[in-house]
C-alpha positions in Angstrom: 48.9 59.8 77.4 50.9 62.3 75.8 53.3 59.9 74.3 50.6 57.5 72.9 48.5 60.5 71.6 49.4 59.6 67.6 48.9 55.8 68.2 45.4 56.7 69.9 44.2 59.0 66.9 45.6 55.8 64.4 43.8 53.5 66.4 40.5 55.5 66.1 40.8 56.0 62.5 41.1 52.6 62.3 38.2 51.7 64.5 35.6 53.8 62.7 36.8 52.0 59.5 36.3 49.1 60.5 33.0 49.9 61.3 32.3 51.0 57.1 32.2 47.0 56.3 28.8 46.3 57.1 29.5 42.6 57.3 31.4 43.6 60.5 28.4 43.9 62.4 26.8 40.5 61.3 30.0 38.6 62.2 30.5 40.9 65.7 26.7 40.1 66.7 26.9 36.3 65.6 30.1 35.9 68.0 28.1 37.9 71.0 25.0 35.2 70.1 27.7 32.5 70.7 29.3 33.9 73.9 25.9 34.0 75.2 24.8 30.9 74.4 28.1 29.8 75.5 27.6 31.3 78.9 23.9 30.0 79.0 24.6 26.1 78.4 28.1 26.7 81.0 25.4 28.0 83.6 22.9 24.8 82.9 25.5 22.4 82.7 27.2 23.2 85.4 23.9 23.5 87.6 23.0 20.1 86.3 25.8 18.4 87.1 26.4 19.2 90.2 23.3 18.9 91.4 23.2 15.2 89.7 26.3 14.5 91.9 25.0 15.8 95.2 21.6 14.3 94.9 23.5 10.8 94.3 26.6 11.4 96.6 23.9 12.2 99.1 21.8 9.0 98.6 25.1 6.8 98.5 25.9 7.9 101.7 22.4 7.3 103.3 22.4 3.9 101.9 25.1 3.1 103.1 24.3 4.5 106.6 21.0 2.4 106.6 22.7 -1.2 106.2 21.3 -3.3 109.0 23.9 -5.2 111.8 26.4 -7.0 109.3 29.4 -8.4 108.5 32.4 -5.9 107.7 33.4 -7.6 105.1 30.1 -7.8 103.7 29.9 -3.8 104.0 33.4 -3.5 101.7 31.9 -5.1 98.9 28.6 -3.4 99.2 30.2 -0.3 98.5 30.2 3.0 98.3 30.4 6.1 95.6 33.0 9.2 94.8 31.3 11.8 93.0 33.3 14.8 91.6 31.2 18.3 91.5 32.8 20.8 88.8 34.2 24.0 89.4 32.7 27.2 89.1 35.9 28.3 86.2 34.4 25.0 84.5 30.9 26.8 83.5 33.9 28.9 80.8 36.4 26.1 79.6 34.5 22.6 79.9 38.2 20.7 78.5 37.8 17.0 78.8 34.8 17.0 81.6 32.7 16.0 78.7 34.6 13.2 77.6 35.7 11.7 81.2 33.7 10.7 83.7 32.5 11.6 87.4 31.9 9.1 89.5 33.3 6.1 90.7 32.1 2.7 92.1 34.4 2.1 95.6 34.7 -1.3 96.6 36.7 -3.9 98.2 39.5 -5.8 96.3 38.8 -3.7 93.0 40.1 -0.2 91.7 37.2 1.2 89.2 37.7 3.6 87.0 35.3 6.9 86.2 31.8 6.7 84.5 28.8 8.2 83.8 30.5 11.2 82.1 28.2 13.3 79.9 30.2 12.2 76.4 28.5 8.4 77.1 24.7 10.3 77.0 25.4 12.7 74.1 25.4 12.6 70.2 28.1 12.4 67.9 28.6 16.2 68.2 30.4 15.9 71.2 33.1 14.9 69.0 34.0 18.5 67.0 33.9 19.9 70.6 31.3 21.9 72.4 30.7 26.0 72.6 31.5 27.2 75.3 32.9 30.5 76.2 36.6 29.6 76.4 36.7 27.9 72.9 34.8 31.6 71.5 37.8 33.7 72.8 40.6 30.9 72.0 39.6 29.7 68.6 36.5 32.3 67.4 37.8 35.4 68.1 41.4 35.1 66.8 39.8 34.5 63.8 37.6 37.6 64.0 41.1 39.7 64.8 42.6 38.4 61.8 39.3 39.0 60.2 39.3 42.2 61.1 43.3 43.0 60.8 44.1 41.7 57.5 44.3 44.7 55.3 45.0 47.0 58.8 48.5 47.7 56.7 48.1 46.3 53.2 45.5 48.2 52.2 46.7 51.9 53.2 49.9 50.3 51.0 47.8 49.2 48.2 46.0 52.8 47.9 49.0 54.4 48.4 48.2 56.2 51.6 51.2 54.6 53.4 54.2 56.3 51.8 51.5 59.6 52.5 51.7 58.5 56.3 55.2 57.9 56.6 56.3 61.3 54.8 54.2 63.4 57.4 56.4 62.3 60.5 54.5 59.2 61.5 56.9 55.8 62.3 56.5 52.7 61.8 56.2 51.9 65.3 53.4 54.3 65.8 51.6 52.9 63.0 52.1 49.7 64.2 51.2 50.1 67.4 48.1 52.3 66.5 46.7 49.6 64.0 46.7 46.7 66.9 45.3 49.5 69.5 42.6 49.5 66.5 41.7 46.1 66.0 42.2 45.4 70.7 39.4 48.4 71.0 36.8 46.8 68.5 37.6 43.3 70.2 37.1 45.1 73.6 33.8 45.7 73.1 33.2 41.8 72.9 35.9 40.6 75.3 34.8 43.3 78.5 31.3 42.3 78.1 31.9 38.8 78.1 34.3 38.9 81.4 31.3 41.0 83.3 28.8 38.5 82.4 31.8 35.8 83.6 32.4 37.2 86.5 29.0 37.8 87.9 28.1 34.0 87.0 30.5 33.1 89.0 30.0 34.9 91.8 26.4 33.8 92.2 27.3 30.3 91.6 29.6 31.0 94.7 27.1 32.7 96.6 29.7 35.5 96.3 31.4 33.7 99.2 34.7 33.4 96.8 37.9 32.2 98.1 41.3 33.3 97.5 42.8 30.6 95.8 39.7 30.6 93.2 40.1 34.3 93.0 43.6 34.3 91.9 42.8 31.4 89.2 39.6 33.8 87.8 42.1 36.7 87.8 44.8 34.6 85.8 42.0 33.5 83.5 41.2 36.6 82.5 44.7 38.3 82.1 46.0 35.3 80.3 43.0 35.7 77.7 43.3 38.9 77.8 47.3 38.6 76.6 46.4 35.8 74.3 43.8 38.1 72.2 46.1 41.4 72.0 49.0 38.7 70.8 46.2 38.2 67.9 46.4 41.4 67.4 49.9 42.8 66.9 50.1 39.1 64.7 47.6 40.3 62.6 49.3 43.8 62.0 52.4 42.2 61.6 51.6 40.0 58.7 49.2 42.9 56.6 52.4 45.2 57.3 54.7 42.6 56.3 52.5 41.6 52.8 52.4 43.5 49.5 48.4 42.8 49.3 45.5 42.2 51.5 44.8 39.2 49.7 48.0 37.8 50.4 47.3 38.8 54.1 44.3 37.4 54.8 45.2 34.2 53.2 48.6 33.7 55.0 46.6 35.0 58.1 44.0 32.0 57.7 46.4 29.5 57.3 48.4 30.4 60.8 44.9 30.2 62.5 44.2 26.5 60.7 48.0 25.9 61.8 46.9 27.2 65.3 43.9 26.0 66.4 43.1 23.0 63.9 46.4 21.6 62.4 48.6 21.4 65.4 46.5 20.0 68.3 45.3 17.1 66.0 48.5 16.0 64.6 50.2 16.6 67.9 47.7 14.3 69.7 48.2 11.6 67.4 51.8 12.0 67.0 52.2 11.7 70.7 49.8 8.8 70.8 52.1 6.8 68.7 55.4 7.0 70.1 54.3 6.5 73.0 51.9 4.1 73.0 49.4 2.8 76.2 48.3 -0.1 76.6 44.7 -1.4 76.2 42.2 -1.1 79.2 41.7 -4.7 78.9 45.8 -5.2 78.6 46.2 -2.9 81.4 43.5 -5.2 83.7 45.0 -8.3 82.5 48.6 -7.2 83.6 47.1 -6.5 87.0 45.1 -9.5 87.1 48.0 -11.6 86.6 50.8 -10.0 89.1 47.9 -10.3 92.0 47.4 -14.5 91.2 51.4 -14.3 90.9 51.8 -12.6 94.6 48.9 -14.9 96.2 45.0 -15.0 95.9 43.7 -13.9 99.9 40.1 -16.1 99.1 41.9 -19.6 98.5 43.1 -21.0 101.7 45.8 -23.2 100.2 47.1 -20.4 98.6 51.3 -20.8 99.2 51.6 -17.2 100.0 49.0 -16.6 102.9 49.6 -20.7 104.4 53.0 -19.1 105.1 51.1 -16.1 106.9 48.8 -18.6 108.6 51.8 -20.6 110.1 54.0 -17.9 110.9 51.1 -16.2 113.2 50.4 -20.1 114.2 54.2 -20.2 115.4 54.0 -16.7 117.0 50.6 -17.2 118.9 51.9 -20.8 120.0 48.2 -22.1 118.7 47.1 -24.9 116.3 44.8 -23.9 114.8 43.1 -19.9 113.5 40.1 -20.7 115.5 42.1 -19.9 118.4 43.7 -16.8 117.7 43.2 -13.9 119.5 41.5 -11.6 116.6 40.0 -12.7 113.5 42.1 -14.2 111.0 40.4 -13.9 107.8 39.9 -9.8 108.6 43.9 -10.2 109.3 44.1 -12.7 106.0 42.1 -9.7 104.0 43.9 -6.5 105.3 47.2 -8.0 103.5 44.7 -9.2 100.6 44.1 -5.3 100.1 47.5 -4.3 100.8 49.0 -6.6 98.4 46.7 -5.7 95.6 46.3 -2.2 96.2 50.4 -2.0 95.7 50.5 -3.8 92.6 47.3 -1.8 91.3 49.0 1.2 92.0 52.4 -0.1 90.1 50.7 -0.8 87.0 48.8 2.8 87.5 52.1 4.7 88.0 53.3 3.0 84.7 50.4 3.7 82.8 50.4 7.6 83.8 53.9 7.9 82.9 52.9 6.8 79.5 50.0 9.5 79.6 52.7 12.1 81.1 54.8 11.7 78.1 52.3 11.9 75.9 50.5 15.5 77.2 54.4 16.5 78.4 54.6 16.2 74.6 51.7 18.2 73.8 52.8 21.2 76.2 56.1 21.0 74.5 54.8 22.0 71.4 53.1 24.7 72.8 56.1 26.6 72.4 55.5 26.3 68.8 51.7 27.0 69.3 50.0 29.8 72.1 46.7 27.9 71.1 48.0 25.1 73.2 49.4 26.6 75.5 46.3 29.0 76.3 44.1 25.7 76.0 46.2 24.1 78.4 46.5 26.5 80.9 42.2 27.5 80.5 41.7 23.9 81.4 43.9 23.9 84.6 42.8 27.0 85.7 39.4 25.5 85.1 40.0 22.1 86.6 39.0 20.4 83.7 42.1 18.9 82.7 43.5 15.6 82.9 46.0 15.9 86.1 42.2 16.6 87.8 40.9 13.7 86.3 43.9 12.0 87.8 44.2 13.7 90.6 40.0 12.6 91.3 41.1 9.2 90.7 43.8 9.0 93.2 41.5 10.7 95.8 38.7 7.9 95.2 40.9 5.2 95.7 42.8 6.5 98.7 39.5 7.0 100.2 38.7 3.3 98.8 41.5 1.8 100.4 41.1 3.4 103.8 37.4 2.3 103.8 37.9 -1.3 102.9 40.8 -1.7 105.6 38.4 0.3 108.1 36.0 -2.6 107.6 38.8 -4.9 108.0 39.8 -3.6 111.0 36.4 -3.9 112.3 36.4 -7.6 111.3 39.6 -8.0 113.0 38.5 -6.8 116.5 34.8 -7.8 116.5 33.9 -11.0 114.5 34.8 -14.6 115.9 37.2 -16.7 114.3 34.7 -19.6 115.5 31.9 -20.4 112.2 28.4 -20.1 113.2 26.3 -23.2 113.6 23.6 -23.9 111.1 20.9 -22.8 113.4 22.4 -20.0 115.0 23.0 -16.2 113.9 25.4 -14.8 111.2 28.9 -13.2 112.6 27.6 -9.3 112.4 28.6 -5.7 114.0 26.3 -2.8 115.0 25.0 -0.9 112.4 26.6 2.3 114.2 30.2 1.5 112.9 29.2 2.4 109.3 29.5 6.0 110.3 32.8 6.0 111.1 33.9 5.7 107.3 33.4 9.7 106.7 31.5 10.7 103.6 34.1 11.4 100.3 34.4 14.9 99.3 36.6 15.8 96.4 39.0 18.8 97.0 40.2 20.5 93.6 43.8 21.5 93.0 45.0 24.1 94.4 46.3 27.5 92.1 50.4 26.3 93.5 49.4 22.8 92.1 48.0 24.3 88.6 51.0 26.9 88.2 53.3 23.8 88.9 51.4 21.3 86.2 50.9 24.3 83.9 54.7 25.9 84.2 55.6 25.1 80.6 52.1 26.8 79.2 52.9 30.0 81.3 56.6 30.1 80.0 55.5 29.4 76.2 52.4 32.6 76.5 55.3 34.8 78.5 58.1 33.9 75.4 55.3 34.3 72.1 54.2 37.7 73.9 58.5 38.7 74.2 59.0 37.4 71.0 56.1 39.7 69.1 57.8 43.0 71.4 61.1 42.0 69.9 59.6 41.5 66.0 57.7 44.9 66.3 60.7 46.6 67.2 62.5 44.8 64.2 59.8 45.1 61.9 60.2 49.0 62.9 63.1 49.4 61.1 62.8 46.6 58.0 59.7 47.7 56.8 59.3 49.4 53.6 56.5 52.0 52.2 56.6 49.9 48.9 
């Protein structure tokens, strides 16, 4: 404490003046209005939401339950539904939740994609982004800090108080150091609130029966943030020290925080967009569409593909005829229907997220050019609210879509006759009781490992800007000048 004891009495000087601009005040309370209007609309959308998707998950499951005796095959194209319920980080950074959606359609033969997500029931807002409290501390509040931090060294150089500091035994380092402890207290007294507030949300969306592995992603949230402000900070110091006038500070300040948060992200989205390019939904369908006809089409009996199945188990079986083999053929005819398709869907899905890869892999490079990014990216993995969980929903659906849809094949297989029902007689059907053994869907969010591993170059990019502003304080130490 001893050490710091000059920085500390710096830092307080340049608190309580900070506190002289009356305009201070408005702007402080206006950002405490957001973050709690941020914080409110988390806490009703993410109530909402999950309740929507556990009301609906619920009734799937029950109507699917209450189908009378019928065909299995009948059951895989009836259907089911994969809801994904938010996490409690996702009441803080809502990333793309808005914008993708939360349920999906499961069903025989065909891979669905998401819908119903809240973008497709909103206004054009949606578009500039919505408040919430991730995008106050990432975007609003570095703005406030350079707000706040523009003249923290410009000015005292301007009045001439500087040279007055220096000749009375006070470093450059000190003054450095004292100036960002100056401009972190003031934003302190916004940031602890807001984590309090955080924290207690989500415990009692948790029941404050918290796991481990969402523990150490809240704790990272906040230390992260935490780091990304105070990097604000010393940036802040370092440019007022660093310019002749506050003017020329706070302007040179507001263009790195357009650069930042505005700029950047826009042009790197498009940029990577372009080179590499996806293809259209309806291309991407097509494609699929095509290389399934190409491989063989399980509903046409001519079909060259499955008549070499049906006389190869002909052969092995030493029958005549399907009617007379000892399961039922079109059950056996539709598991390889699924197989085939299933493979070739998931083909053209692993090409198409390769694209996608590339494109955010050159996003998260660039991060090492901009901590917005990188903080952004990170938030929204933390938060599960970032594409890999989109994908990584989408991948549970349909494995869960492709074990149901063989499960009812499988049933076909062992229970239905191969024999066609006479006009007057009943329809091939099973017990109603076999719907219960497809097990309800339930969507499992990444684990912290998995996040860290997605999010490695985000964490490196944070760890190098905060090494790299250590180093230019310590050089800035010795280059600066009084005049």
């Amino acid at each position: 404490m001893k050490l710091l004891h000059t920085e500390l009495l710096i830092a307080r000087h340049f608190k309580n003046s900070i506190f002289k601009n009356q305009a201070v005040y408005i702007i402080t309370i206006f950002i405490g209005i957001l973050l709690l209007y941020a914080a409110f609309t988390g806490w009703d959308n993410y109530k909402s939401q999950n309740e929507t998707s556990e009301k609906y998950q619920h009734e799937s499951r029950e109507d699917w339950l209450k189908n009378p005796d019928k065909n299995p095959h009948r059951m895989a194209h009836y259907g089911n539904f994969a809801f994904r319920k938010s996490t409690p980080l996702s009441v803080f950074e809502f990333g793309m939740e808005p914008f993708f959606g939360n349920a999906i359609f499961l069903e025989a033969h065909k891979q669905n994609t998401a819908n119903f997500s809240e973008a497709g029931f909103s206004n054009s807002m949606l578009r500039f982004g919505e408040i919430s409290i991730a995008m106050v501390l990432q975007v609003l509040l570095p703005l406030l800090i350079f707000f706040l931090g523009f003249n923290a060294v410009a000015y005292e150089r301007e009045n001439g108080t500087l040279k007055i500091l220096l000749t009375q035994g006070i470093s450059w380092k000190q003054l450095l150091i004292g100036k960002t402890l100056g401009i972190a207290s003031v934003i302190m007294m916004l940031f602890v609130p807001t984590i309090i507030v955080l924290v207690l949300i989500w415990l009692f969306l948790q029941d404050f029966a918290v796991t481990t592995d969402e523990t150490v992603k809240m704790l990272l949230f906040v230390l992260f943030h935490l780091a990304y402000l105070l990097f604000f900070c010393v940036i802040a110091v370092l440019i007022s020290a660093a310019s002749k006038t506050s003017k020329k500070a706070l302007i040179t300040l507001i263009g790195i925080w357009l650069l930042f948060t505005i700029i950047l992200p826009r042009t790197t989205q498009a940029i990577g967009a372009y080179i590499y390019e996806a293809p259209s939904k309806i291309q991407f369908n097509s494609d699929i569409e095509k290389d399934i006809l190409k491989q063989g089409d399980s509903h046409n009996p001519n079909d060259p593909h499955y008549k070499a199945i049906k006389d190869s188990l002909l052969r092995a079986y030493k029958v005549d005829s399907v009617q007379k083999l000892p399961f039922n053929y079109s059950g056996y005819i539709m598991t390889e229907g699924e197989k085939i398709s299933s493979r070739i869907y998931n083909e053209h899905l692993a090409e198409l997220l390769k694209i996608y890869k590339k494109q955010n892999s050159f996003s998260k490079t660039v991060s090492f050019l901009n901590p917005y990014i990188a903080m952004k990216n990170l938030s929204m993995g933390l938060s599960n609210t970032d594409y890999e969980s989109y994908v990584d929903f989408q991948k549970q659906a349909e494995d869960y879509r492709y074990a149901m849809a063989q499960k009812m094949n499988g049933l076909q297989i062992k229970y239905i006759s191969n024999k066609k029902p006479g006009p007057n007689d009943k329809p091939l059907t099973i017990g109603k009781e076999h719907w219960a053994d497809v097990e309800e869907f339930h969507y499992e969010p990444k684990k912290i490992g998995t996040v860290l591993k997605n999010e490695i170059i985000s964490i490196i990019s944070i760890i190098l800007w905060i090494s790299l502003l250590f180093i230019l304080v310590r050089i800035a130490s010795k280059k600066l000048k009084a005049i």
